[in-house]
Predicted model as a PDB file, atoms N, CA, C, CB and O in Angstrom, pLDDT in the B-factor column:
MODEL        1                                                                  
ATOM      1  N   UNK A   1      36.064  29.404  14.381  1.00 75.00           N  
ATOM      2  CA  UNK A   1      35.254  29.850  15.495  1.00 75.00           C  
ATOM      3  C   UNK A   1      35.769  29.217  16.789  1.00 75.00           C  
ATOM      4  CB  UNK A   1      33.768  29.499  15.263  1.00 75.00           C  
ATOM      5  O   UNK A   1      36.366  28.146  16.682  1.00 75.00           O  
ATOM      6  N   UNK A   2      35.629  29.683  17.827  1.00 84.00           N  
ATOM      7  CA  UNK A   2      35.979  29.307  19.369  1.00 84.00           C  
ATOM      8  C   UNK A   2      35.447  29.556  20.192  1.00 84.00           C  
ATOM      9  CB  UNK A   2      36.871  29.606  19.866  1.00 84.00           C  
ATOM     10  O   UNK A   2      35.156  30.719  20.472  1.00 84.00           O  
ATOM     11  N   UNK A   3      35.099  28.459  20.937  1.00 85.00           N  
ATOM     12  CA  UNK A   3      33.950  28.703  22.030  1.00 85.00           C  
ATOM     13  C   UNK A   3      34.646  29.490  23.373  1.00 85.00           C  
ATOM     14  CB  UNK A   3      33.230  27.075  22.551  1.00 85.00           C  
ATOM     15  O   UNK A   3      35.726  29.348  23.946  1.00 85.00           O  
ATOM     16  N   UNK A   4      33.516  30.361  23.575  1.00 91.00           N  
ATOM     17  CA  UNK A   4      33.671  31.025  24.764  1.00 91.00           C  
ATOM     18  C   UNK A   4      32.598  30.718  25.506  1.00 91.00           C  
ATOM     19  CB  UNK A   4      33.839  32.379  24.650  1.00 91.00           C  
ATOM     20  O   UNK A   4      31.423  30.768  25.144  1.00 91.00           O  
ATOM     21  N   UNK A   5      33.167  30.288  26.914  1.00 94.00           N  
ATOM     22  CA  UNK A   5      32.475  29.788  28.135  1.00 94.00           C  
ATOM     23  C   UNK A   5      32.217  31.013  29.270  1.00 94.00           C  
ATOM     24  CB  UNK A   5      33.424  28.568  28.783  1.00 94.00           C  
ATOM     25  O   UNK A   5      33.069  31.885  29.441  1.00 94.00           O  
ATOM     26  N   UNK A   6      31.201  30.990  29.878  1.00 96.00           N  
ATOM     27  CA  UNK A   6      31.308  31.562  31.701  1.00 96.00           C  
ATOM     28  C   UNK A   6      30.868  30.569  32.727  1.00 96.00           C  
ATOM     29  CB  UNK A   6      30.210  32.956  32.096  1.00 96.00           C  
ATOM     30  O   UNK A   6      30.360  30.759  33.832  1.00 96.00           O  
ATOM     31  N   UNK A   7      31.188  29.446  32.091  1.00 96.00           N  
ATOM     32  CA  UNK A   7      31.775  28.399  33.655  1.00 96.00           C  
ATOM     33  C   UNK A   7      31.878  28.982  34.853  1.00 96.00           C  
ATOM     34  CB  UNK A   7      33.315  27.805  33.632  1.00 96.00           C  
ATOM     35  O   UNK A   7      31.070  29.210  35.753  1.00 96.00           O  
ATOM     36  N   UNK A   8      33.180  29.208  34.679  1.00 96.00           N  
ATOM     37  CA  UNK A   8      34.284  29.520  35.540  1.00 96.00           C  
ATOM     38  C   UNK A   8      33.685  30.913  36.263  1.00 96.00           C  
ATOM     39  CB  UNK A   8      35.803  29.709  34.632  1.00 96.00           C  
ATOM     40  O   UNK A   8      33.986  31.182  37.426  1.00 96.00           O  
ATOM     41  N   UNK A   9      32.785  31.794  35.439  1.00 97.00           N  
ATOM     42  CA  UNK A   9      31.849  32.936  36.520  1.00 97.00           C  
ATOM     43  C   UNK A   9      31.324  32.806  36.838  1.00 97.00           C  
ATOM     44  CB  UNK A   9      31.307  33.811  36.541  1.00 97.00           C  
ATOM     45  O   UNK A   9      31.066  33.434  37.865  1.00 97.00           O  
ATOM     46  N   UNK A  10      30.358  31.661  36.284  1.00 98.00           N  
ATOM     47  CA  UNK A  10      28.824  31.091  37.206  1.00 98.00           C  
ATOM     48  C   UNK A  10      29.552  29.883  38.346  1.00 98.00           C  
ATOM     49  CB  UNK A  10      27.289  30.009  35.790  1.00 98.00           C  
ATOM     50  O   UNK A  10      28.926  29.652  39.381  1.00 98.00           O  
ATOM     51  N   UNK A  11      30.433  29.398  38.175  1.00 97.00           N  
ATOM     52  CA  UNK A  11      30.984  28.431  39.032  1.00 97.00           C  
ATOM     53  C   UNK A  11      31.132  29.318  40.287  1.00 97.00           C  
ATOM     54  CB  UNK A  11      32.366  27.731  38.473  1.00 97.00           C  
ATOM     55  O   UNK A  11      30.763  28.951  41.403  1.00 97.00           O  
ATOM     56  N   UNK A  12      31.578  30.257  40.080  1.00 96.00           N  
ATOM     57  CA  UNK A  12      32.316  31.286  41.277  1.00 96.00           C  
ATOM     58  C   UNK A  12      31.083  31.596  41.992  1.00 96.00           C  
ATOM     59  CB  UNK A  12      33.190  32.870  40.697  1.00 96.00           C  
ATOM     60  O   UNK A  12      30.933  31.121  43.118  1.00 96.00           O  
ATOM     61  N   UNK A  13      30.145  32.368  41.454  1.00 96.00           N  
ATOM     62  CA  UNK A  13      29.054  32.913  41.653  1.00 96.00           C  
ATOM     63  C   UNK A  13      28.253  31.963  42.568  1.00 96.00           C  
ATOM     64  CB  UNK A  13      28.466  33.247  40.414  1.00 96.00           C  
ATOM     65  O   UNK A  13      27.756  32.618  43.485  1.00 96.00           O  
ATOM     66  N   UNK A  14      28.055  31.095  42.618  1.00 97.00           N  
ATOM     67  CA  UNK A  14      27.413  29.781  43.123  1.00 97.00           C  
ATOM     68  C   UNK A  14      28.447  29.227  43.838  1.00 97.00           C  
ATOM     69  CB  UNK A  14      26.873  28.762  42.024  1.00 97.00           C  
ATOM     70  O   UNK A  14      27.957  28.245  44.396  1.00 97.00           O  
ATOM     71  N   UNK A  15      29.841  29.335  44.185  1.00 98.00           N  
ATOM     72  CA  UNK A  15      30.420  28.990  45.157  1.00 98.00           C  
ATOM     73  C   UNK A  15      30.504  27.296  44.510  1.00 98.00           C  
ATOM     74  CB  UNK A  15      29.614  29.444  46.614  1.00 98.00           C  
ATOM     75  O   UNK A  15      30.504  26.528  45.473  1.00 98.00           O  
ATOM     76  N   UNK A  16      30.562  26.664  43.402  1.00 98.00           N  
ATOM     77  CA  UNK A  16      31.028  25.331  43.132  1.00 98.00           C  
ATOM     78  C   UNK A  16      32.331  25.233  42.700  1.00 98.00           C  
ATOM     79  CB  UNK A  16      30.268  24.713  42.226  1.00 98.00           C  
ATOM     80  O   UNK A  16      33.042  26.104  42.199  1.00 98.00           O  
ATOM     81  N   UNK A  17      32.605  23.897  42.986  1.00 98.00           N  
ATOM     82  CA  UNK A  17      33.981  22.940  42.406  1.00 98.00           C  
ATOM     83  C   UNK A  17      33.771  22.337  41.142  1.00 98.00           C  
ATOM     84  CB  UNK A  17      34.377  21.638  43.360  1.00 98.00           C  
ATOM     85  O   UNK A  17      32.940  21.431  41.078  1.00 98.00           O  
ATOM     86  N   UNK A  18      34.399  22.696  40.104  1.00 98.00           N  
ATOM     87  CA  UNK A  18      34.541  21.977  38.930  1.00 98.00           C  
ATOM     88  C   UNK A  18      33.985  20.647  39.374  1.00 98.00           C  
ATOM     89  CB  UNK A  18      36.019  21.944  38.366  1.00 98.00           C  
ATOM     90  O   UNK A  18      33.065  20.108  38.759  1.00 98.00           O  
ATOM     91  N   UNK A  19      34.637  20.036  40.618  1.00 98.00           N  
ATOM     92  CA  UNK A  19      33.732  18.308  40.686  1.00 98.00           C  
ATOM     93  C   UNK A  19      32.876  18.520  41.195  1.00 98.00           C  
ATOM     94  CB  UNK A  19      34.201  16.976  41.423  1.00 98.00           C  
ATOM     95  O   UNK A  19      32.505  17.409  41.575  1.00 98.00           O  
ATOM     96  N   UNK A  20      31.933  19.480  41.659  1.00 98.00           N  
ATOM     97  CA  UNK A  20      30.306  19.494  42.139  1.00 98.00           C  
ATOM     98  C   UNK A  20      29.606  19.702  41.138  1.00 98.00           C  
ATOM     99  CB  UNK A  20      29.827  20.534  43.145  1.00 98.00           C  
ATOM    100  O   UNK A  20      28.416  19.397  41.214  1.00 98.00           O  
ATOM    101  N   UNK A  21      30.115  20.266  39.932  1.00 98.00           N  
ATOM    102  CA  UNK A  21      29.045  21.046  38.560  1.00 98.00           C  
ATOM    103  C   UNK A  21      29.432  20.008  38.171  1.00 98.00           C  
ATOM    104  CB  UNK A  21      29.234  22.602  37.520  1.00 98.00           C  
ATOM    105  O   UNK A  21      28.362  19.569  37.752  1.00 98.00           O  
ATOM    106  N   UNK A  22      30.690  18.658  37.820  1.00 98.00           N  
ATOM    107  CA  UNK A  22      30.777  17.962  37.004  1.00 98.00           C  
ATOM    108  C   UNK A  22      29.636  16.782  37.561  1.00 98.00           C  
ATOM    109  CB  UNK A  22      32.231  17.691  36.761  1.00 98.00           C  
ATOM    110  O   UNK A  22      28.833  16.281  36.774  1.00 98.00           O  
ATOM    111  N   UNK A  23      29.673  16.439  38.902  1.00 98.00           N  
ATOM    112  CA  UNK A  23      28.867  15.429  39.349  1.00 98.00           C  
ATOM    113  C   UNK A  23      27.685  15.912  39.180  1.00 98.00           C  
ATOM    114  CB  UNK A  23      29.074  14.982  40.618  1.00 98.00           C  
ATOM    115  O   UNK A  23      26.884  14.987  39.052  1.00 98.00           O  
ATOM    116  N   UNK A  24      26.992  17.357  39.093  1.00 98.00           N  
ATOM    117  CA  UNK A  24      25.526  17.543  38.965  1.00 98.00           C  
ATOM    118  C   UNK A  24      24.780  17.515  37.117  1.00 98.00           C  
ATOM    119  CB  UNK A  24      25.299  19.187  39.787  1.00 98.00           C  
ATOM    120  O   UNK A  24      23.637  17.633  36.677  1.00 98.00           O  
ATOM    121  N   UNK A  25      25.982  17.322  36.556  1.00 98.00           N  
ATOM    122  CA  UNK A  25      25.714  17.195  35.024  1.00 98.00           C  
ATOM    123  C   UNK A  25      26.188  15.661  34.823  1.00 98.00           C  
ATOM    124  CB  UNK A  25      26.659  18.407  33.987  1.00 98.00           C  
ATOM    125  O   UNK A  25      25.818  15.336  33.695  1.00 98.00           O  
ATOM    126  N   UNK A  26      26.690  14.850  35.295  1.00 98.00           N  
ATOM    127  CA  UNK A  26      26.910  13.354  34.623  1.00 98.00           C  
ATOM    128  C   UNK A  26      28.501  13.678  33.809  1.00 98.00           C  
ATOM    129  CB  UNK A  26      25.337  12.848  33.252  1.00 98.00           C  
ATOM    130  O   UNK A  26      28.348  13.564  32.593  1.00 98.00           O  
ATOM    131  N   UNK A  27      29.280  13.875  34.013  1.00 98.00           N  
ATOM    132  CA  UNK A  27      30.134  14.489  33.392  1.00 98.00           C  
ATOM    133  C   UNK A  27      31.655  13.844  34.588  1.00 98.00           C  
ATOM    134  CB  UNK A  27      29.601  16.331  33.258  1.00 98.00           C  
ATOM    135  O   UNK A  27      31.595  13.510  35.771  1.00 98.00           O  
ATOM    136  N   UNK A  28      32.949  13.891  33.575  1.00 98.00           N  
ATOM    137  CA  UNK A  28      33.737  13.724  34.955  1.00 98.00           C  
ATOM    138  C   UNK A  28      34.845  15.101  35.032  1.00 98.00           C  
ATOM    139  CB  UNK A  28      34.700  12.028  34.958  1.00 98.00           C  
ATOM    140  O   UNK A  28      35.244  15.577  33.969  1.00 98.00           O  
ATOM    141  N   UNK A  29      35.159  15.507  35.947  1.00 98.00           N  
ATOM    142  CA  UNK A  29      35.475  16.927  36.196  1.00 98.00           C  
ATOM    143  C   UNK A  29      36.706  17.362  34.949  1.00 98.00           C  
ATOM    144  CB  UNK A  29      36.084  17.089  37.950  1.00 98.00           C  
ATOM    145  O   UNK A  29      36.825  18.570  34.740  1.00 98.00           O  
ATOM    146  N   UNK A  30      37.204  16.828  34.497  1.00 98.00           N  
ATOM    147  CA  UNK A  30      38.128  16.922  32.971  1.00 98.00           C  
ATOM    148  C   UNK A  30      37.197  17.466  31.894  1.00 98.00           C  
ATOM    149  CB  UNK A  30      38.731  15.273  32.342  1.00 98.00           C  
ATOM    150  O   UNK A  30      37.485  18.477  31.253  1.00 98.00           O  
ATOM    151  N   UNK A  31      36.284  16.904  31.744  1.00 97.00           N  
ATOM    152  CA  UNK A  31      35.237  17.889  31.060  1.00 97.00           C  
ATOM    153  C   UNK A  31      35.099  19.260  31.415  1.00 97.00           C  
ATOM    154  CB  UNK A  31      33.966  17.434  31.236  1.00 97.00           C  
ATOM    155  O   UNK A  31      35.447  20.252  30.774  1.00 97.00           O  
ATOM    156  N   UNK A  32      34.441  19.166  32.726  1.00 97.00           N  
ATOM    157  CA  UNK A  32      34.637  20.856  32.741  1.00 97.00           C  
ATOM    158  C   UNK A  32      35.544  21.316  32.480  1.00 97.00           C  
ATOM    159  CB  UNK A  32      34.520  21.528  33.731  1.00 97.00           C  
ATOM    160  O   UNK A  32      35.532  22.224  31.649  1.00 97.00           O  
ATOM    161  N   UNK A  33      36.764  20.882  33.092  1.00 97.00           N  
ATOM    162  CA  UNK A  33      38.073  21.299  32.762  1.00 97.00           C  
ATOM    163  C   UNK A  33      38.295  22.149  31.130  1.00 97.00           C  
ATOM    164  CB  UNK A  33      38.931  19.874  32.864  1.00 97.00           C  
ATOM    165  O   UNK A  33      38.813  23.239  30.891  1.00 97.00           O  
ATOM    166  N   UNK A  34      37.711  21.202  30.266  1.00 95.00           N  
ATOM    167  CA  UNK A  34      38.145  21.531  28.759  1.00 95.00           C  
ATOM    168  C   UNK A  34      37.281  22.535  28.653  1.00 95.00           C  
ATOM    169  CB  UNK A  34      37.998  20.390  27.540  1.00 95.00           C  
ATOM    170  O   UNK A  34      37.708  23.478  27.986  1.00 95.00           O  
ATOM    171  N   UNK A  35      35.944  22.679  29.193  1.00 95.00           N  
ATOM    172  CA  UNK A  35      34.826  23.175  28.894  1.00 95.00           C  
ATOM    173  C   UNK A  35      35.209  24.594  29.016  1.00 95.00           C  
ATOM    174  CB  UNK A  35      33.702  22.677  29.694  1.00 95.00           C  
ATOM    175  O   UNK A  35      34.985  25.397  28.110  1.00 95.00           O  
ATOM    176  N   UNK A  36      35.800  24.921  30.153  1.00 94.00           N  
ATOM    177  CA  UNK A  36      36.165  25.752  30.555  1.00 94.00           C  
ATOM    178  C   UNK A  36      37.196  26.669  29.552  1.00 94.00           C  
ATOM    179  CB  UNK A  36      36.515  25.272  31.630  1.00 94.00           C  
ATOM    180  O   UNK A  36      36.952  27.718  28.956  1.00 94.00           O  
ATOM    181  N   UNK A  37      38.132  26.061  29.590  1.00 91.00           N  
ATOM    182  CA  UNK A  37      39.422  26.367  28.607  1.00 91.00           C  
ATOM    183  C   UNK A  37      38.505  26.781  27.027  1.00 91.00           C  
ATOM    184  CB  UNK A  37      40.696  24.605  28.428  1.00 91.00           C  
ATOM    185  O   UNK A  37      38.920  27.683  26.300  1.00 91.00           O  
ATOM    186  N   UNK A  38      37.357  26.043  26.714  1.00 87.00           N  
ATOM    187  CA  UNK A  38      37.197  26.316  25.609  1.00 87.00           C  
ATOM    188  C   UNK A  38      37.959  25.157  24.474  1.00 87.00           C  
ATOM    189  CB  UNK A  38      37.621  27.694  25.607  1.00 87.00           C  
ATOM    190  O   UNK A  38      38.186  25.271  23.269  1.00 87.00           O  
ATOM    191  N   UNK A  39      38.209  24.104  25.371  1.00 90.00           N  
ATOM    192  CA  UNK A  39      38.888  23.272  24.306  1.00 90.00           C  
ATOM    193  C   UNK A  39      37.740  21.534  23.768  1.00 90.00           C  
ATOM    194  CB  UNK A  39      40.712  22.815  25.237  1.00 90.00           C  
ATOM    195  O   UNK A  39      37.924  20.429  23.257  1.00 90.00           O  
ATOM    196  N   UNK A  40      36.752  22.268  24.265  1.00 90.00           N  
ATOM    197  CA  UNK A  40      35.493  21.311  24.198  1.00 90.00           C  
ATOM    198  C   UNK A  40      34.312  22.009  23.959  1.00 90.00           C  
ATOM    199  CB  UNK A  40      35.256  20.518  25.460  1.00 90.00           C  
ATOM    200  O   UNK A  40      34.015  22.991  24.640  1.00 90.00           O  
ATOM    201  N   UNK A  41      33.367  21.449  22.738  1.00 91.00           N  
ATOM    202  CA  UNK A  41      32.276  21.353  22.381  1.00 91.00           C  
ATOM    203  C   UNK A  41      31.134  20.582  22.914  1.00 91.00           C  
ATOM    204  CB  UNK A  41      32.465  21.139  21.462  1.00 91.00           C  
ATOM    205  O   UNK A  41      31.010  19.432  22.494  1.00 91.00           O  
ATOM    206  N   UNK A  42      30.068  21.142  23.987  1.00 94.00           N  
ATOM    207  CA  UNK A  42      29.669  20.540  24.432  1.00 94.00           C  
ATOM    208  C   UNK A  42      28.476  19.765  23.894  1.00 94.00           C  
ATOM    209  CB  UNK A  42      29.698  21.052  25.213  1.00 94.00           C  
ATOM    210  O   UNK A  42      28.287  20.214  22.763  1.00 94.00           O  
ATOM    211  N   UNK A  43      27.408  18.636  24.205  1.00 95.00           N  
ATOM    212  CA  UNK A  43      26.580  18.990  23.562  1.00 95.00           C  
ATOM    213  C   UNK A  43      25.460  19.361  23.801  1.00 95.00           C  
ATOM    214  CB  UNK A  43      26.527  18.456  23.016  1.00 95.00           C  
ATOM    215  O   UNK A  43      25.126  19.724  24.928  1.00 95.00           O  
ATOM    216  N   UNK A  44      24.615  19.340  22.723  1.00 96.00           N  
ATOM    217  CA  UNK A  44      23.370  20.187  23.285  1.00 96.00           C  
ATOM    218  C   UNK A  44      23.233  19.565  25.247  1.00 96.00           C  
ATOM    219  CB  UNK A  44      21.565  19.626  22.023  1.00 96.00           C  
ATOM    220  O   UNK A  44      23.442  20.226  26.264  1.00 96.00           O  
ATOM    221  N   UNK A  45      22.894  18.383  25.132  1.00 97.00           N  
ATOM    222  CA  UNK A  45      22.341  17.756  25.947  1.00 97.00           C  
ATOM    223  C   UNK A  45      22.875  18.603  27.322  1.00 97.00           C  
ATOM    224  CB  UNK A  45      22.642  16.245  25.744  1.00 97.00           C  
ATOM    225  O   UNK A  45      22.133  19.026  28.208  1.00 97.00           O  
ATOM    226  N   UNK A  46      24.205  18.726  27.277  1.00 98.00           N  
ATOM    227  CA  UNK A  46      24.749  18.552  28.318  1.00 98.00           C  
ATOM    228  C   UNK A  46      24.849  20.360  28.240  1.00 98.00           C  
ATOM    229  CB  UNK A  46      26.094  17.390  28.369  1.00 98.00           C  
ATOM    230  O   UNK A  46      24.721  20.796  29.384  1.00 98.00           O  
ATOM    231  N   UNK A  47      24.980  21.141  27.529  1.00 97.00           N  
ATOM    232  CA  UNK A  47      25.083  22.594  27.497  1.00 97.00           C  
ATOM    233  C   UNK A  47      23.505  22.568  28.062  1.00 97.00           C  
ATOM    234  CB  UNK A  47      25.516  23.437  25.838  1.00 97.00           C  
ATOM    235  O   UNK A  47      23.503  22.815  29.268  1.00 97.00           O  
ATOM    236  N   UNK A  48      22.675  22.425  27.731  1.00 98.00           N  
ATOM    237  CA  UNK A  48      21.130  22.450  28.657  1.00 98.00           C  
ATOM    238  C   UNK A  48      21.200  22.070  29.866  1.00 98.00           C  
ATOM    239  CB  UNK A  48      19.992  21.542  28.190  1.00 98.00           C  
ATOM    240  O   UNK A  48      20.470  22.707  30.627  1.00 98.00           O  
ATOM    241  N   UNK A  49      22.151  20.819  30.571  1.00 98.00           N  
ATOM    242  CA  UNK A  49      21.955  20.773  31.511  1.00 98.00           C  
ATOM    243  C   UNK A  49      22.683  20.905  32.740  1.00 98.00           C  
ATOM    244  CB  UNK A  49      21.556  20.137  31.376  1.00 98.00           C  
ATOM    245  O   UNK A  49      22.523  20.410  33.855  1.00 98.00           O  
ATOM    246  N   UNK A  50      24.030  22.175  31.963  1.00 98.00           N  
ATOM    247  CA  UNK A  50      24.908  23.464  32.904  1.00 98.00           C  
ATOM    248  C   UNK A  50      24.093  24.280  32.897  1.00 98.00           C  
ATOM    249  CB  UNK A  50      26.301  24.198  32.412  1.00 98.00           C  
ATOM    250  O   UNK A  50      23.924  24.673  34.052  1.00 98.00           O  
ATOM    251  N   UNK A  51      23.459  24.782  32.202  1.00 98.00           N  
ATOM    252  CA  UNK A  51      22.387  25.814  32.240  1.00 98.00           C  
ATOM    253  C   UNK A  51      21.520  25.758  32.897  1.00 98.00           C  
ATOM    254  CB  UNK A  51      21.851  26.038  31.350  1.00 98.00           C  
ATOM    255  O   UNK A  51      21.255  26.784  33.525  1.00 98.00           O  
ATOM    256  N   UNK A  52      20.586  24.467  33.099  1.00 98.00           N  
ATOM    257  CA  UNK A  52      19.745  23.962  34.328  1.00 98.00           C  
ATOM    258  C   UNK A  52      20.247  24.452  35.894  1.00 98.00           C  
ATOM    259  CB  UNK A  52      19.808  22.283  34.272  1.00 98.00           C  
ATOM    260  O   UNK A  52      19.689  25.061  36.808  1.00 98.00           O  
ATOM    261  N   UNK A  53      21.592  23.858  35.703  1.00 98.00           N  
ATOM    262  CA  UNK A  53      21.930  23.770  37.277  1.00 98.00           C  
ATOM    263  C   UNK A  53      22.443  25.291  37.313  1.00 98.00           C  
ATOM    264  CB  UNK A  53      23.243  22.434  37.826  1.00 98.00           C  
ATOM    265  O   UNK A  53      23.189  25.258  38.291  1.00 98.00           O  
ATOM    266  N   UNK A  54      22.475  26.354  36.915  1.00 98.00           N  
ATOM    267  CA  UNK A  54      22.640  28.019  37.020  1.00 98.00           C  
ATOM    268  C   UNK A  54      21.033  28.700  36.433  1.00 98.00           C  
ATOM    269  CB  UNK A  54      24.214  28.639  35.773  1.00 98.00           C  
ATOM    270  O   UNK A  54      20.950  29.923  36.329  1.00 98.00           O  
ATOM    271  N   UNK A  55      20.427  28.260  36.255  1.00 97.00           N  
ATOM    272  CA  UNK A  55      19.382  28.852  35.779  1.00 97.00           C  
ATOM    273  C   UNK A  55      19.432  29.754  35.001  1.00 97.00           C  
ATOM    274  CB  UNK A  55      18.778  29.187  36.496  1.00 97.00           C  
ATOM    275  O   UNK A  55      18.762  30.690  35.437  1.00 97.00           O  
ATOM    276  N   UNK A  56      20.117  30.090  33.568  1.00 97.00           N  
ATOM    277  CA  UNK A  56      20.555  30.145  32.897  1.00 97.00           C  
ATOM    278  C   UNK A  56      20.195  29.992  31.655  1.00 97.00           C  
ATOM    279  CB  UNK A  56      21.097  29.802  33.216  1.00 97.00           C  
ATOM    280  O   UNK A  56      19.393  29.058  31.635  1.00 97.00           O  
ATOM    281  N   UNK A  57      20.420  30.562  30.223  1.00 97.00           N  
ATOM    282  CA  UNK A  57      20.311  30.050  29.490  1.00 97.00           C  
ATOM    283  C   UNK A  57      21.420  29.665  28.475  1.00 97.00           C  
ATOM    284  CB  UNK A  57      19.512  30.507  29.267  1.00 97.00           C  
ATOM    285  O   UNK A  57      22.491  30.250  28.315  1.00 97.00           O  
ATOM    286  N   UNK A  58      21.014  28.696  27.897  1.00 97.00           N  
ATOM    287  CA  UNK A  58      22.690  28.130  26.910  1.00 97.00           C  
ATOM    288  C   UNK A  58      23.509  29.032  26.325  1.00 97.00           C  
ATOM    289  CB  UNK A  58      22.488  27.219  25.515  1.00 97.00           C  
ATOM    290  O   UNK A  58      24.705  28.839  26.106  1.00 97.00           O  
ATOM    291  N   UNK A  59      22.737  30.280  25.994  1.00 95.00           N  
ATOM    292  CA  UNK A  59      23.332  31.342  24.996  1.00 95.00           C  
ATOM    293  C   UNK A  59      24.257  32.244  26.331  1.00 95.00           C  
ATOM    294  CB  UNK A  59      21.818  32.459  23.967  1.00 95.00           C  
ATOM    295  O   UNK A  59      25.259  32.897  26.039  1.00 95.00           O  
ATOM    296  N   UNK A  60      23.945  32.186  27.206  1.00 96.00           N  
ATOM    297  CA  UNK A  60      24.324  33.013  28.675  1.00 96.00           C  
ATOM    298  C   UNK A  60      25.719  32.275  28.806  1.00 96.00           C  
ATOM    299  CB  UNK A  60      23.091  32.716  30.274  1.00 96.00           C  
ATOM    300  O   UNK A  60      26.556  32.963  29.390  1.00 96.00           O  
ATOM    301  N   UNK A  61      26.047  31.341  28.495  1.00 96.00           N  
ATOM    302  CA  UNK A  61      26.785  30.497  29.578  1.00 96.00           C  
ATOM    303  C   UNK A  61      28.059  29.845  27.795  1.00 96.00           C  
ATOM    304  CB  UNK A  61      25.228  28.798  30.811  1.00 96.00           C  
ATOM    305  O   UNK A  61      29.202  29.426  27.975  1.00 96.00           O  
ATOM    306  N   UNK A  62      27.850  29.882  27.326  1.00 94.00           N  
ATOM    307  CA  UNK A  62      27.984  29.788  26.007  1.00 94.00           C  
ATOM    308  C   UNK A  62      27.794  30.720  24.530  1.00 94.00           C  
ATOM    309  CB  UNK A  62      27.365  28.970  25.993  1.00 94.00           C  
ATOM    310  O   UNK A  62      26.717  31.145  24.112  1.00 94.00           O  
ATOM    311  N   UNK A  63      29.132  30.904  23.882  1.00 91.00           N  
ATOM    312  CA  UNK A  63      28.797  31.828  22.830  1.00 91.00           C  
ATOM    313  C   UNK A  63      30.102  31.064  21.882  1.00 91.00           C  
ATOM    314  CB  UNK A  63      28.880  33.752  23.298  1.00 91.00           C  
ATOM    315  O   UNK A  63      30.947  30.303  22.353  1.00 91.00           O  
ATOM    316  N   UNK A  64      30.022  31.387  20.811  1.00 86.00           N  
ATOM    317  CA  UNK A  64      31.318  31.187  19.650  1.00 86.00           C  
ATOM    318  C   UNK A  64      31.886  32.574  19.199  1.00 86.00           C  
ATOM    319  CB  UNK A  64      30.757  30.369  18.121  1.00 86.00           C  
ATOM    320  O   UNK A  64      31.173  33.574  19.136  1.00 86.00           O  
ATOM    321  N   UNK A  65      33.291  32.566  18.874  1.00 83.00           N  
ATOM    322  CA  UNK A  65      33.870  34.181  18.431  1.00 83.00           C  
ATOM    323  C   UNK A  65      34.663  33.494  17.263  1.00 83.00           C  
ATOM    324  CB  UNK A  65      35.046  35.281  19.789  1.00 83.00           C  
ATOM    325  O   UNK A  65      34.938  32.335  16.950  1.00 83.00           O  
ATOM    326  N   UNK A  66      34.908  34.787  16.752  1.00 81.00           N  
ATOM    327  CA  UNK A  66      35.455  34.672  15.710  1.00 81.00           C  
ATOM    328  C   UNK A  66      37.269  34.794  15.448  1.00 81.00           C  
ATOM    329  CB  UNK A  66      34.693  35.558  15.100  1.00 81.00           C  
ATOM    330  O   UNK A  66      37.961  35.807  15.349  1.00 81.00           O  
ATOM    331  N   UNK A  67      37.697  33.194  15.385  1.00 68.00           N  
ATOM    332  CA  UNK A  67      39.243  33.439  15.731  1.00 68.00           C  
ATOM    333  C   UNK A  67      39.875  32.577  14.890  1.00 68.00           C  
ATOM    334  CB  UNK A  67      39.725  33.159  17.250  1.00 68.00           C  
ATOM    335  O   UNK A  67      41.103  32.502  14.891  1.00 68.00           O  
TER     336      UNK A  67                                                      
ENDMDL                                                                          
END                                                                             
């Protein structure tokens, strides 16, 4: 399975920098980085609280495929 992100559309959408979403989650911008790529599992904690800052829900912003 492989995670698929929309970071990178809600980032756009909202006009943020990987280091403004990373500083508004506790996170340091390399995270998003991976997050993005899909080369990171986030966790709950922190997938709730990208979703917070887009108003959003985890399943919106986050999904797994089959690869």
């Amino acid at each position: 399975m492989a995670l698929k992100t929309r970071l990178r559309e809600f980032r756009a959408r909202d006009n943020l920098t990987q280091e403004e979403l990373a500083r508004l989650v506790g996170v340091r911008r390399e995270t998003i980085v991976h997050l993005e790529k899909g080369d990171y599992n986030p966790s709950l904690k922190l997938a709730v609280d990208i979703a917070r800052v887009f108003d959003a829900t985890v399943e919106t912003l986050f999904s797994f495929t089959d690869d």
